[in-house]
MIGU-796891 format. One record per atom (N, C-alpha, C): residue in three letters; x, y, z. Coordinates in steps of 0.1 Angstrom, whole numbers, plus 5000, padded with zeros to 4 digits. Layout:
REM MIGU-796891
ALAXYZ...
//
This chain:
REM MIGU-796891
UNK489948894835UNK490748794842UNK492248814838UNK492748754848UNK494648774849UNK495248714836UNK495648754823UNK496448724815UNK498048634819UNK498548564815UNK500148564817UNK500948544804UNK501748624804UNK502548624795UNK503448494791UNK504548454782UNK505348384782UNK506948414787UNK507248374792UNK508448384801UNK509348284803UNK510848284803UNK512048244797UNK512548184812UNK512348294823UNK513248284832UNK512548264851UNK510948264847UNK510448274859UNK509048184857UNK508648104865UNK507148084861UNK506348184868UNK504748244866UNK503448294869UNK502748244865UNK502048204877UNK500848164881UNK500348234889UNK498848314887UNK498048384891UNK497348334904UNK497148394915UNK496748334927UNK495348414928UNK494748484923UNK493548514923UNK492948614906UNK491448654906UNK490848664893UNK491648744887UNK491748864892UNK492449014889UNK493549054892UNK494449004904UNK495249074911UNK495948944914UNK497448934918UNK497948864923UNK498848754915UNK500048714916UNK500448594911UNK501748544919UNK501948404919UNK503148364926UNK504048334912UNK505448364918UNK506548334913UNK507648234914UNK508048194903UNK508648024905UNK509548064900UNK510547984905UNK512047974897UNK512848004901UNK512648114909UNK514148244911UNK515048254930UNK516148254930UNK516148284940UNK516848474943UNK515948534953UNK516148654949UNK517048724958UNK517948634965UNK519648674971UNK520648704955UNK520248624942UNK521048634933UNK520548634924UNK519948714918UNK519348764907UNK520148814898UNK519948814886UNK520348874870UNK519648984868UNK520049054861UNK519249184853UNK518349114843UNK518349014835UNK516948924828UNK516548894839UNK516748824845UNK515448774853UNK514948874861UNK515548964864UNK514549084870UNK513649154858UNK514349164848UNK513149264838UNK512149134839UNK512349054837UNK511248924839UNK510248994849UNK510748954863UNK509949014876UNK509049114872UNK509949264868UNK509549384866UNK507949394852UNK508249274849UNK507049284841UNK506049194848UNK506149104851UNK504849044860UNK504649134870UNK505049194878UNK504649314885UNK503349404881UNK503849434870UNK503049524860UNK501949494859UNK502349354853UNK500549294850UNK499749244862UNK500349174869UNK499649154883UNK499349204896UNK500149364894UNK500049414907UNK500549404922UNK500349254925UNK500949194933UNK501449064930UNK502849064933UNK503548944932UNK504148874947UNK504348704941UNK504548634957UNK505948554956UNK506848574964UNK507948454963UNK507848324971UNK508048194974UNK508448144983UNK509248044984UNK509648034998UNK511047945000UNK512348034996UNK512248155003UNK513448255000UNK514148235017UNK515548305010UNK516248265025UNK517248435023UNK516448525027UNK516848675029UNK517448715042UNK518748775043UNK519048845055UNK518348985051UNK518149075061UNK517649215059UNK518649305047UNK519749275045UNK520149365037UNK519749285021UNK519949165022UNK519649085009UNK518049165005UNK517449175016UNK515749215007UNK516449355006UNK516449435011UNK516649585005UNK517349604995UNK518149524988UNK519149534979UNK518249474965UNK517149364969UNK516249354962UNK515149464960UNK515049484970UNK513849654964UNK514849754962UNK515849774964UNK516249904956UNK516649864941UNK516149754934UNK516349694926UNK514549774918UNK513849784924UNK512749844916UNK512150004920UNK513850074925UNK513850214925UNK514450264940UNK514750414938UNK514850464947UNK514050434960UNK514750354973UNK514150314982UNK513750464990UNK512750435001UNK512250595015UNK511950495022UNK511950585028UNK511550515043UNK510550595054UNK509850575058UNK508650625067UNK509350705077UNK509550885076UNK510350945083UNK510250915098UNK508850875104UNK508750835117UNK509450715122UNK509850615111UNK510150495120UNK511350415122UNK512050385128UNK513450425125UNK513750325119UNK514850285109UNK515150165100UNK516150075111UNK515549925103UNK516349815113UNK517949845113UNK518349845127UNK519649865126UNK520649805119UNK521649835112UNK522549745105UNK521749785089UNK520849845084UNK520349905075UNK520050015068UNK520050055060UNK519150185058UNK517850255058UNK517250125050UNK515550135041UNK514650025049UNK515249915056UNK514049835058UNK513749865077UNK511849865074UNK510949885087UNK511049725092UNK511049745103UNK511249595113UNK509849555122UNK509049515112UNK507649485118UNK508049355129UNK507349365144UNK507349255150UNK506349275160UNK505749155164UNK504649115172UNK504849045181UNK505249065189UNK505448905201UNK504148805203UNK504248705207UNK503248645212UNK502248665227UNK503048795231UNK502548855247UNK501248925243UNK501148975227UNK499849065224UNK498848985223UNK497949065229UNK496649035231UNK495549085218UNK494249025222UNK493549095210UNK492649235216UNK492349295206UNK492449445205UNK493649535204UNK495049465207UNK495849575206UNK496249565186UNK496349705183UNK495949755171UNK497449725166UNK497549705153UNK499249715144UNK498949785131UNK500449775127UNK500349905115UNK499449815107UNK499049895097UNK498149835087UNK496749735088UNK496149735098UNK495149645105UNK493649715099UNK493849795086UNK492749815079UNK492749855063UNK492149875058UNK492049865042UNK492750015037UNK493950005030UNK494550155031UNK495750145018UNK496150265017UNK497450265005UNK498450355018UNK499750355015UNK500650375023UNK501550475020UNK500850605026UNK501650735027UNK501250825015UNK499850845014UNK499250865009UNK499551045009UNK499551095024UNK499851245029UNK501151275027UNK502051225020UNK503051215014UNK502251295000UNK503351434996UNK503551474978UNK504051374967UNK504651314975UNK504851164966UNK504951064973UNK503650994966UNK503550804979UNK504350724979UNK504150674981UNK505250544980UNK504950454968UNK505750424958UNK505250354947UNK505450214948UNK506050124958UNK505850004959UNK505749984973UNK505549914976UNK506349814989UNK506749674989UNK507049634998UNK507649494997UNK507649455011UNK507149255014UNK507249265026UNK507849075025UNK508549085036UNK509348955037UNK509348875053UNK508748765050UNK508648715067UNK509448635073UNK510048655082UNK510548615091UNK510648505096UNK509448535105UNK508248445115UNK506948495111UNK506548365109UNK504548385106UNK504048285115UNK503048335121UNK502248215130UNK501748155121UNK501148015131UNK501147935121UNK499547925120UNK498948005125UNK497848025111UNK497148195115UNK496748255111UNK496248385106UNK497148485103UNK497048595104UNK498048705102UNK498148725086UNK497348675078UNK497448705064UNK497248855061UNK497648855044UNK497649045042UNK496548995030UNK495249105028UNK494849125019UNK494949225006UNK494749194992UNK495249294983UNK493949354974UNK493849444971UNK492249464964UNK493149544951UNK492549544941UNK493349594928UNK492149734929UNK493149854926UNK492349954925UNK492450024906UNK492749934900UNK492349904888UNK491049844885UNK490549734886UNK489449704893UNK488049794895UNK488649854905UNK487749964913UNK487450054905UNK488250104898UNK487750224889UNK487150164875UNK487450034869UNK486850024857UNK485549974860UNK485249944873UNK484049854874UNK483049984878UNK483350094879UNK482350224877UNK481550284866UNK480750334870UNK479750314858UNK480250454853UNK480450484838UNK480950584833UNK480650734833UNK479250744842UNK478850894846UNK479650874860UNK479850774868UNK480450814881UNK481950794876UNK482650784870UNK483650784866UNK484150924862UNK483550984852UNK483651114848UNK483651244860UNK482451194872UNK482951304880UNK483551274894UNK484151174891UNK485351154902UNK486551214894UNK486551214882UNK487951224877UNK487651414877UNK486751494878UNK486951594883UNK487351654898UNK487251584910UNK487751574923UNK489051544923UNK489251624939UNK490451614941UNK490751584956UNK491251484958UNK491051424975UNK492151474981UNK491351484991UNK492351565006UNK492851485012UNK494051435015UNK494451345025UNK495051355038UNK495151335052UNK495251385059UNK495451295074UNK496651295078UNK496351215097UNK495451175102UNK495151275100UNK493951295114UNK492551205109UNK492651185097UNK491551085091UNK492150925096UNK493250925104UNK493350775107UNK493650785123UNK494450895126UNK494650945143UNK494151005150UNK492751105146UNK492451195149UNK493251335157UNK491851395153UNK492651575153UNK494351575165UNK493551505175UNK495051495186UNK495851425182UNK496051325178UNK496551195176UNK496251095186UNK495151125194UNK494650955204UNK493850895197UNK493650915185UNK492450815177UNK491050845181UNK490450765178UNK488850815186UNK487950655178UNK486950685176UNK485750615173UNK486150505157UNK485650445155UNK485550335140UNK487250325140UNK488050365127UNK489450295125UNK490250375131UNK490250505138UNK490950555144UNK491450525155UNK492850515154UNK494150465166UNK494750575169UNK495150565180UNK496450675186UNK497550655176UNK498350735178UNK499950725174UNK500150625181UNK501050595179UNK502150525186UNK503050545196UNK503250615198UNK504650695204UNK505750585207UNK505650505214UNK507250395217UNK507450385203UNK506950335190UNK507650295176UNK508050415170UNK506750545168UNK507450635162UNK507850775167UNK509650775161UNK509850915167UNK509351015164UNK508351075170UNK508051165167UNK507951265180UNK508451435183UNK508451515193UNK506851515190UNK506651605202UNK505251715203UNK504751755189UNK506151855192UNK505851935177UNK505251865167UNK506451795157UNK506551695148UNK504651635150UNK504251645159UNK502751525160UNK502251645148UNK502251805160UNK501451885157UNK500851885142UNK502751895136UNK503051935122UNK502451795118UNK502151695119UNK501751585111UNK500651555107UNK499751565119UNK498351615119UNK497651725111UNK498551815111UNK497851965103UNK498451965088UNK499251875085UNK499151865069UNK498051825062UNK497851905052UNK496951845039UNK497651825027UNK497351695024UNK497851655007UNK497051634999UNK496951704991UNK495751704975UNK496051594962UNK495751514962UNK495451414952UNK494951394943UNK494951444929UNK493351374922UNK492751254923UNK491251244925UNK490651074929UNK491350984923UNK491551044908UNK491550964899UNK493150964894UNK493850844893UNK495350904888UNK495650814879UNK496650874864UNK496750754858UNK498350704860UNK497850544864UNK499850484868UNK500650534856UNK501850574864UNK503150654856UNK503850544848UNK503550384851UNK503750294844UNK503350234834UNK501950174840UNK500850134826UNK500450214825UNK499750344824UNK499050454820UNK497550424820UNK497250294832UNK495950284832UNK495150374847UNK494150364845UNK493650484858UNK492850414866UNK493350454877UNK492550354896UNK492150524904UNK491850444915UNK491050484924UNK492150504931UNK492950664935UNK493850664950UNK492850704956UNK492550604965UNK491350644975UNK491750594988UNK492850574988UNK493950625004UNK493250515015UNK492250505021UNK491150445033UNK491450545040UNK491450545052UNK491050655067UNK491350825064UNK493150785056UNK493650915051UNK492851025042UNK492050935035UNK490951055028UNK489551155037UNK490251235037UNK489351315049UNK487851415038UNK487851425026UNK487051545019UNK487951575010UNK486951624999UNK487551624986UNK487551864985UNK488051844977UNK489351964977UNK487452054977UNK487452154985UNK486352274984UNK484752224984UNK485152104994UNK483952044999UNK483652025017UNK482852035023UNK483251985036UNK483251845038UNK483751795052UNK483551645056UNK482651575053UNK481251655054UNK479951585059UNK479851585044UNK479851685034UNK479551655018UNK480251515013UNK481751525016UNK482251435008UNK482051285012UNK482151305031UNK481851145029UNK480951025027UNK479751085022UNK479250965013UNK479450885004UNK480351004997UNK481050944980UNK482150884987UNK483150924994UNK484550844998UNK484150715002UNK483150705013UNK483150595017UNK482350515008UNK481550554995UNK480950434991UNK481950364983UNK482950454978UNK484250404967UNK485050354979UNK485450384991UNK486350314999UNK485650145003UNK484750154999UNK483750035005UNK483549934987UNK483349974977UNK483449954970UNK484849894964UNK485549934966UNK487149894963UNK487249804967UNK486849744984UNK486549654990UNK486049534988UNK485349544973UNK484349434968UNK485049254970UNK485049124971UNK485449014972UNK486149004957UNK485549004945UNK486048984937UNK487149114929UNK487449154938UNK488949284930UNK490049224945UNK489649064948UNK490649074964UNK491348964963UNK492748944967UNK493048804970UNK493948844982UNK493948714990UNK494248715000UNK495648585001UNK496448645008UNK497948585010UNK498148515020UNK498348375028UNK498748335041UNK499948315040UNK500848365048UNK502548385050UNK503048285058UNK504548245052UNK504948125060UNK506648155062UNK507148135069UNK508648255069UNK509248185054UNK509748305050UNK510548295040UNK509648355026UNK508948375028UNK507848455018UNK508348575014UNK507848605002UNK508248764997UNK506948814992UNK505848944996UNK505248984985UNK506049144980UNK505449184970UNK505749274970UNK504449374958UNK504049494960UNK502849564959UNK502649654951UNK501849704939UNK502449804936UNK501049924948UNK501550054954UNK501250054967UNK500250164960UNK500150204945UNK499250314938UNK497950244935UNK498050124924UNK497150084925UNK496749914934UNK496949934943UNK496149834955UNK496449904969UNK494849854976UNK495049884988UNK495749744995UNK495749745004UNK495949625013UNK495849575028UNK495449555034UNK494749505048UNK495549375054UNK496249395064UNK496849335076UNK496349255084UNK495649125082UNK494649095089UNK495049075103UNK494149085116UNK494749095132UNK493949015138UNK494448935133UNK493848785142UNK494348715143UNK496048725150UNK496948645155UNK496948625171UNK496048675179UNK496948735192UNK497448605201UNK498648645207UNK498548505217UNK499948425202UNK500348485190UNK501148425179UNK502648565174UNK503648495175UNK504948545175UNK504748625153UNK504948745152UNK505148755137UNK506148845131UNK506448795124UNK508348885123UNK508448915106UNK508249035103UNK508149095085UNK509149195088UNK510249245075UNK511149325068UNK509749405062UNK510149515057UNK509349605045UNK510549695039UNK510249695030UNK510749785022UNK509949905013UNK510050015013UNK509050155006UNK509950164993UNK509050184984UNK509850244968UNK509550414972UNK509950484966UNK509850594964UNK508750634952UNK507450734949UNK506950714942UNK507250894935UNK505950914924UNK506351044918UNK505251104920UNK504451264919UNK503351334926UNK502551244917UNK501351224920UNK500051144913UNK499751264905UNK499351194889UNK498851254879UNK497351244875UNK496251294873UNK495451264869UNK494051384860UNK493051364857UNK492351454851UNK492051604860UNK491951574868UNK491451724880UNK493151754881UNK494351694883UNK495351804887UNK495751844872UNK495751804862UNK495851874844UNK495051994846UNK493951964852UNK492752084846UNK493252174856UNK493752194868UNK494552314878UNK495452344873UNK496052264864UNK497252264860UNK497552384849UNK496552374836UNK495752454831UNK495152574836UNK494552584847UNK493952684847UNK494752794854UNK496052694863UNK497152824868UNK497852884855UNK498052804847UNK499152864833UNK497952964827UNK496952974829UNK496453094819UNK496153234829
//
């Protein structure tokens, strides 16, 4: 269960068993350097943190996340104008249900990236006024709650991550969570698809955070296509029972957003899910991406090793 430290400059309170807590006190247009190392440690320990009753223009949150590192930005998507770093999520009330949005399944973000994204952050706008919650699953969690023979040979694998495990081979999507691209949101030419689709990124299953030095599950969702010198059909029994597993109720809490909210993620260890059950409801979110560093873990040491000799 969620420990809380003692603290000078911010209240936590934990909003679920494992993962999660809201933050009291602060308004985060004018922050201090204490009260952020404050933040920067509840982060740590919670994983996910919550603000509310914030009153942010788009450059005020960005200036807040480049406050917990070097901001990126999703090469495909263009940044809100008048900005640099922040994605301009919007949903009108004209959508209907079935039409698909970013994040509308259980996943970590930019995974086919050499280096993921080590945070995110999201700030709302406009929230309908009821669904459209985001769910968080701690993948801390995930990995301690494995039994220690399956632990030991996950931490020898090494996961392949890849497009086409969420767009398929063309990018029109196809069958279970697979969506088309996008094309009106992201720029992307022909080419660019081609090249996006035919990347592979190698991951160890197993990575330990470059922060706490504790070890989760990057187990990506859709993006994990097979583990490094295995085929599809081998690996995905094991991916999906750990992608399903990660999933469990109790590694989850779930957020209902009301404008002026802040979460923010760490995006290594937790997945997180979009829920899409607003249709027919107006919803307006900022994001912001941290920049992350290559994932470290037992299988890329042991490569690592076996190239030096």
């Amino acid at each position: 269960m969620q420990q809380v430290r003692d603290y000078k400059r911010i209240t936590v309170a934990p909003v679920g068993g494992v993962i999660g807590a809201e933050i009291g006190g602060v308004d985060l247009g004018k922050l201090d350097d204490e009260t952020f190392a404050e933040i920067r440690q509840a982060f740590a320990d919670h994983l996910v943190i919550f603000f509310k009753d914030q009153r942010l223009e788009a450059l005020d949150f960005q200036a807040f996340g480049a406050r917990f590192g070097e901001l990126s930005i999703t090469s495909y998507v263009p940044p809100l104008p008048g900005t640099t770093h922040i994605q301009h999520f919007m949903r009108e009330a004209s959508h209907k249900w079935g039409d698909r949005n970013f994040g509308d399944n259980w996943h970590q973000d930019q995974t086919i990236r050499d280096r993921p994204n080590s945070i995110s952050g999201l700030y709302s706008v406009d929230s309908p006024p009821q669904g459209g919650d985001t769910m968080f699953s701690s993948l801390y969690a995930a990995f301690e709650t494995l039994s220690p023979a399956l632990q030991d040979i996950c931490g020898q694998l090494t996961l392949v991550h890849c497009a086409t495990g969420l767009y398929g081979p063309d990018g029109l999507g196809g069958r279970g969570v697979k969506k088309a691209i996008d094309r009106p949101k992201f720029t992307l030419t022909d080419e660019q698809v081609r090249e996006h689709l035919a990347k592979e990124t190698l991951h160890p299953l197993i990575v330990v955070h470059p922060v706490t030095g504790r070890k989760l599950l990057l187990i990506s969702g859709p993006y994990a296509t097979r583990f490094d010198g295995m085929t599809e059909d081998e690996s995905q029994p094991l991916i999906q029972y750990l992608y399903q597993h990660a999933q469990r109720p109790e590694f989850v809490t779930r957020w209902r957003w009301q404008p002026g909210q802040v979460a923010v993620w760490d995006n290594w260890a937790c997945m997180h899910f979009g829920v899409q059950d607003y249709a027919g409801m107006r919803r307006e979110m900022y994001r912001f991406e941290v920049e992350g560093t290559v994932p470290v873990g037992p299988a890329r040491r042991e490569r690592m090793l076996q190239a030096a000799e």
